[in-house]
KOLGU-865617 format. One record per residue (C-alpha): residue number from 1; residue in three letters; x, y, z. Coordinates in steps of 0.2 Angstrom, whole numbers. Layout:
BEGIN
{NUM Ala {X Y Z}}
...
***
This chain:
BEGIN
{1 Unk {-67 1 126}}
{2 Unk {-59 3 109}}
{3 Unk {-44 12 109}}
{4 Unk {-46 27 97}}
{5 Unk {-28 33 96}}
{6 Unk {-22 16 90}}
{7 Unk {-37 15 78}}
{8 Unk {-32 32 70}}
{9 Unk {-13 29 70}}
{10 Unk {-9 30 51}}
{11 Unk {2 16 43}}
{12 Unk {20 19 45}}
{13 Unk {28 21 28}}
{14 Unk {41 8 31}}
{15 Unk {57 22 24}}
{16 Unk {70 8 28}}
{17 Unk {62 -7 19}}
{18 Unk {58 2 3}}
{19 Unk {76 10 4}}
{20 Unk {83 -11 6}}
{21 Unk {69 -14 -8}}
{22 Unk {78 0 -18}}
{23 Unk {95 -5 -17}}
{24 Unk {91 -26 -20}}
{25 Unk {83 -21 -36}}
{26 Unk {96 -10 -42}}
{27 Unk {110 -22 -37}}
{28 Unk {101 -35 -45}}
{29 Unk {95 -27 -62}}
{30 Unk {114 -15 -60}}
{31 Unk {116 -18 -80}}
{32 Unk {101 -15 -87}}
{33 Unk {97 0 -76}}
{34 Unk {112 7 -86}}
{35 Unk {108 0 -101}}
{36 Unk {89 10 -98}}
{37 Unk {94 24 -95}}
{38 Unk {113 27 -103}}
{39 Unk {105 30 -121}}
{40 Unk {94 47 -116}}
{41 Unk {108 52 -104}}
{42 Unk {122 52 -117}}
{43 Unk {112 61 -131}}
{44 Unk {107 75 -115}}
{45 Unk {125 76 -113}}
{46 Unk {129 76 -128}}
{47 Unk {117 92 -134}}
{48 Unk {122 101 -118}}
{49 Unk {139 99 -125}}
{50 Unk {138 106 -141}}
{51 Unk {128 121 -132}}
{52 Unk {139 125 -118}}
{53 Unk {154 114 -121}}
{54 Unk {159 99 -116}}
{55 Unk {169 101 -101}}
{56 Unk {154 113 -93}}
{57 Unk {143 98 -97}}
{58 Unk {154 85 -87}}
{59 Unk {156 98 -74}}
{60 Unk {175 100 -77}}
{61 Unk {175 120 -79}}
{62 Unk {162 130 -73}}
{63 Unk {150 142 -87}}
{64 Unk {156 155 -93}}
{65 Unk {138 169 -100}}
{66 Unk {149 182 -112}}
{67 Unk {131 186 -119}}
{68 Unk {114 183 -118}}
{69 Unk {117 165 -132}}
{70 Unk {128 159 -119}}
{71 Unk {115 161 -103}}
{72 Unk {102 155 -116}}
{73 Unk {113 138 -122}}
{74 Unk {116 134 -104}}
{75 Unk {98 136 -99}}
{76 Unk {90 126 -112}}
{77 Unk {106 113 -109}}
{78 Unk {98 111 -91}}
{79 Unk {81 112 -99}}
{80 Unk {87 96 -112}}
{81 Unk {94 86 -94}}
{82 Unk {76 88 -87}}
{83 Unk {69 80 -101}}
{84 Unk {80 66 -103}}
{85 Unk {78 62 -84}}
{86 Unk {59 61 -88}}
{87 Unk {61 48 -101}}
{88 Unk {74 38 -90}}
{89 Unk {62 39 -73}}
{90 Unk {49 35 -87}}
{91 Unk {56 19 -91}}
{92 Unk {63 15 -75}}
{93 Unk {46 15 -67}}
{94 Unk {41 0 -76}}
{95 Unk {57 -10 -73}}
{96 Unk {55 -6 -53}}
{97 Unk {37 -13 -54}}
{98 Unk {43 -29 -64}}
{99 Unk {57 -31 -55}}
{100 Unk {47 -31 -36}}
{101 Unk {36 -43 -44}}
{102 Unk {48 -55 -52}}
{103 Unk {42 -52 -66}}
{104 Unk {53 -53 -82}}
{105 Unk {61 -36 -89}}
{106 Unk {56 -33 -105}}
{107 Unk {66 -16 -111}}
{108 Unk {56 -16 -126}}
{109 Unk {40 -17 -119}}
{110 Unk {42 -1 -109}}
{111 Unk {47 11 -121}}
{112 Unk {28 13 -130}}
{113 Unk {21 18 -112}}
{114 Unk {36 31 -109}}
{115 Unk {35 41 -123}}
{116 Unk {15 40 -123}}
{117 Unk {19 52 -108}}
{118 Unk {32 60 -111}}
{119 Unk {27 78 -114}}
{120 Unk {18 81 -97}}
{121 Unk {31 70 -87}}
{122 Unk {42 83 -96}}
{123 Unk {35 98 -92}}
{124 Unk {29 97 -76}}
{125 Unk {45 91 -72}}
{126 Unk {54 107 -78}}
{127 Unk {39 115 -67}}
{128 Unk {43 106 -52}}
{129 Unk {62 107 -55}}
{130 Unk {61 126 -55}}
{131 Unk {48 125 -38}}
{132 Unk {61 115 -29}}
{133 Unk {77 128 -35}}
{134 Unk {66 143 -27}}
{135 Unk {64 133 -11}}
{136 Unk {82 128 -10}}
{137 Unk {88 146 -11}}
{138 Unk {76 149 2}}
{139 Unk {80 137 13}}
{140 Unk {85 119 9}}
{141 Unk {72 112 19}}
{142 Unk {61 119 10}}
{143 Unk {66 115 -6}}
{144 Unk {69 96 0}}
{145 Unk {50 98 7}}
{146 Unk {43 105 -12}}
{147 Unk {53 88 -17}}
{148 Unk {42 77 -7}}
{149 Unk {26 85 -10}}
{150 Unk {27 81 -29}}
{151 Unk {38 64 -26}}
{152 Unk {28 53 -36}}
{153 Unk {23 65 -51}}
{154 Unk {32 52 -64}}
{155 Unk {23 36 -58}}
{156 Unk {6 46 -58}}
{157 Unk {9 50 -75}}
{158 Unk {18 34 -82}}
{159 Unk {3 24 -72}}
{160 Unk {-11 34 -69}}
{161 Unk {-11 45 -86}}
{162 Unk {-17 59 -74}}
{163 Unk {-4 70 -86}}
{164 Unk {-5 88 -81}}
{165 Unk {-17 84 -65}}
{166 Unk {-2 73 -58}}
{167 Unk {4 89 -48}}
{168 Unk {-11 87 -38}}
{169 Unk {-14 67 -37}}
{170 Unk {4 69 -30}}
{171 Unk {0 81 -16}}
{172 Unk {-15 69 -11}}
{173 Unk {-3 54 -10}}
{174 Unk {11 62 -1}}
{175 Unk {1 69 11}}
{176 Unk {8 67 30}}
{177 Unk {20 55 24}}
{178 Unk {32 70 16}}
{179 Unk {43 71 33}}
{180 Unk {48 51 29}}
{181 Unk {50 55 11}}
{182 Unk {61 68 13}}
{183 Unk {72 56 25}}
{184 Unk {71 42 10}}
{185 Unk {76 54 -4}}
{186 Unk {90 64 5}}
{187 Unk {99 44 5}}
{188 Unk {95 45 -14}}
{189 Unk {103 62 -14}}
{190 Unk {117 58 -5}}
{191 Unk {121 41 -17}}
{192 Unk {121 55 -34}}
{193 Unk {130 67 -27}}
{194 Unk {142 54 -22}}
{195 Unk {143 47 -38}}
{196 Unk {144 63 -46}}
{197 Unk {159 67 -37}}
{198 Unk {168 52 -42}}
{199 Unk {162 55 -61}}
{200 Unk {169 70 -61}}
{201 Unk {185 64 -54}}
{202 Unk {188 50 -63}}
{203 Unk {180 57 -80}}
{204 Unk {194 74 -77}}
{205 Unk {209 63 -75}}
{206 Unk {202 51 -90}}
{207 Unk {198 68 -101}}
{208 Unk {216 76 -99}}
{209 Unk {222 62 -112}}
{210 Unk {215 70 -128}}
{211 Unk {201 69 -138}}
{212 Unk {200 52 -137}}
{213 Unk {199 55 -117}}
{214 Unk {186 67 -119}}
{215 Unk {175 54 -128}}
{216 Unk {180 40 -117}}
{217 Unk {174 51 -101}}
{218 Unk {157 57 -109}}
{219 Unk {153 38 -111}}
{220 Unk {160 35 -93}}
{221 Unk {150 49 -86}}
{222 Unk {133 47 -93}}
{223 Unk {134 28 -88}}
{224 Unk {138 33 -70}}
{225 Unk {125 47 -72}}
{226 Unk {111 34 -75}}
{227 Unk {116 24 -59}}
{228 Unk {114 38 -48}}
{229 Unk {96 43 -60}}
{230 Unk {92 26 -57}}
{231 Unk {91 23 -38}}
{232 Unk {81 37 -36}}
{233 Unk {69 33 -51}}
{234 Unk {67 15 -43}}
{235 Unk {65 23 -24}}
{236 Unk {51 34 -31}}
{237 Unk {40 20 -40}}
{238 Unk {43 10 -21}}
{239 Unk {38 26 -12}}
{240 Unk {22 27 -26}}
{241 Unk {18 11 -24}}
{242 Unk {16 10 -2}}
{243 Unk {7 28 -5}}
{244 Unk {-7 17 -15}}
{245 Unk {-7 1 -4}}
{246 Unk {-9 14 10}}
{247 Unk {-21 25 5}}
{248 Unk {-30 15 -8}}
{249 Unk {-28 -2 -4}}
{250 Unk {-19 -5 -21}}
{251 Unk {-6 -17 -21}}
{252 Unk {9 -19 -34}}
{253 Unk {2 -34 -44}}
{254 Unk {-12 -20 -47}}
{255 Unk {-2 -4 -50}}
{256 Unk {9 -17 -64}}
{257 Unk {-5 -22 -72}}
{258 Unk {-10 -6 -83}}
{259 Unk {6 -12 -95}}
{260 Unk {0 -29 -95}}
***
């Protein structure tokens, strides 16, 4: 007799091993994860500087709207993050793949394929972005549930070129596995927020120096910015890429082979 309820049981998504995965490639490529991703966060930060001020920007003072240019400065600053986060997750993607497959990383080789893609990365993931805000004020399982669904818009679009039909492709792959992605990104979470919160500590002691303070701790900040950025870039392309071996039968050497 063939034992239906084993047959049907779908594959585990293996949270702990692709969270391991995560950590020994972003321990082990540390620099140039930083390197990556530290030249789009620095010009972010530095835009949302000269539009809202620097210390709002490095999350040392908190906005302050005396008008409708302020509210719309600080809302295109944020507008200007999402972007920049687009082309580092861009880029990142490629390294994770690389990096799984001991493959050398070639920086160079990964910035044609990330701006290629950068408009709809871009603005679906404002879209997203916003869905995810509406959810958190909701309910914050909510909006950490709306996270998972479209998890793995940005290796869709960097791999797949599905550009505004990633919302959907994303849907499909994350289907039953959200509750596990959730648990997988809310350890990504935590590691930003932890970071963040040493930035901002050590970036508020550095920038009460001076100018030359102030500069110092926007260099600081964007680079410890881009580690946080990082980790969950390179957890997304692991979590994108058991979706496919899952549901697809597609295995990494596959997935890296479209930069090939």
């Amino acid at each position: 007799m063939t034992d239906t309820g084993y047959s049907l049981a779908k594959p585990p998504l293996g949270v702990g091993s692709i969270v391991g995965e995560s950590f020994s490639i972003l321990f082990g490529h540390f620099i140039k994860i930083i390197i990556i991703g530290f030249v789009p966060t620095l010009i972010g930060f530095l835009i949302s500087g000269a539009m809202t001020g620097f210390n709002v920007a490095l999350g040392l003072e908190e906005p302050a709207f005396s008008g409708p240019g302020s509210v719309v400065g600080y809302v295109l600053s944020l507008l200007i993050n999402m972007v920049v986060y687009s082309i580092t997750t861009a880029l990142l993607v490629q390294l994770a793949y690389d990096a799984k497959l001991s493959r050398p990383i070639q920086i160079g080789r990964y910035i044609g394929p990330a701006i290629s893609v950068i408009v709809p990365l871009a603005v679906i993931t404002i879209v997203v972005s916003i869905l995810v805000s509406i959810g958190l004020v909701l309910f914050i399982v909510h909006g950490l549930w709306v996270y998972a669904v479209f998890a793995v818009i940005a290796p869709v679009i960097v791999i797949e070129r599905a550009g505004f039909g990633a919302m959907g492709r994303s849907r499909f792959l994350t289907k039953e596995y959200r509750w596990p992605i959730v648990g997988a990104l809310i350890l990504g979470l935590i590691l930003s927020v932890i970071i963040s919160v040493i930035a901002v500590f050590v970036v508020s002691l550095i920038a009460s120096i001076g100018t030359i303070g102030l500069i110092i701790g926007i260099v600081l900040f964007a680079a410890m910015s881009t580690l946080g950025a990082g980790y969950i870039s390179v957890l997304i392309a692991l979590i994108y890429a058991r979706l496919r071996e899952i549901k697809e039968g597609v295995n990494v050497d596959q997935i890296a082979s479209v930069f090939d």
